[in-house]
VEXDREN-884669 format. One record per residue (C-alpha): residue in one letter; x, y, z. Coordinates in steps of 0.001 Angstrom, whole numbers, plus 500000, padded with zeros to 6 digits. Example, Ala and Ser with C-alpha at 12.3 -4.5 7.8 and 13.67 -1.06 7.14 Angstrom:
BEGIN
A512300495500507800/S513670498940507140/
This chain:
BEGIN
X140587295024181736/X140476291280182222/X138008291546185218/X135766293701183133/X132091292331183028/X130012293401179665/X126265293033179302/X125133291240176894/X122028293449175015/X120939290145173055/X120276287626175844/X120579290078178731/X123481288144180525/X126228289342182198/X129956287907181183/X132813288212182728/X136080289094180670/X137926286019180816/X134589284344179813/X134128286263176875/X134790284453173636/X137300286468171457/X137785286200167821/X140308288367165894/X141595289138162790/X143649286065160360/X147637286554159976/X147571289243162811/X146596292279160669/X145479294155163154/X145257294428166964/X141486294683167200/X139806291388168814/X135988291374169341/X134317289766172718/X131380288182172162/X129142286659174274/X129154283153175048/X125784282144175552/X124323283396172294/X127610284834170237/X126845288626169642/X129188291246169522/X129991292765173284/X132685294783172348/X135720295601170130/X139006296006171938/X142861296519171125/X144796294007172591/X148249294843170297/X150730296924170485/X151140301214169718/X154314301227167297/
């Protein structure tokens, strides 16, 4: 997935994956990061980046 591009519905860009911003959860409590955009910083998409146990 890291050369995945996402469209951005809120300012219409296009960004690439490794441009993305990412923000996740504090403490690792989960493996769920969100992308967001970093033109304009809305949501692009929720992925899981740790690991199945």
């Amino acid at each position: 997935m890291t050369d995945a591009r996402f469209d951005c519905d809120t300012c219409g860009r296009t960004v690439a994956r490794a441009e993305a911003d990412v923000s996740g959860t504090f403490g690792d409590l989960d493996g769920w990061h969100t992308l967001c955009c970093p033109h304009c910083g809305a949501r692009l998409r929720t992925v899981f980046v740790g690991s199945e146990e």
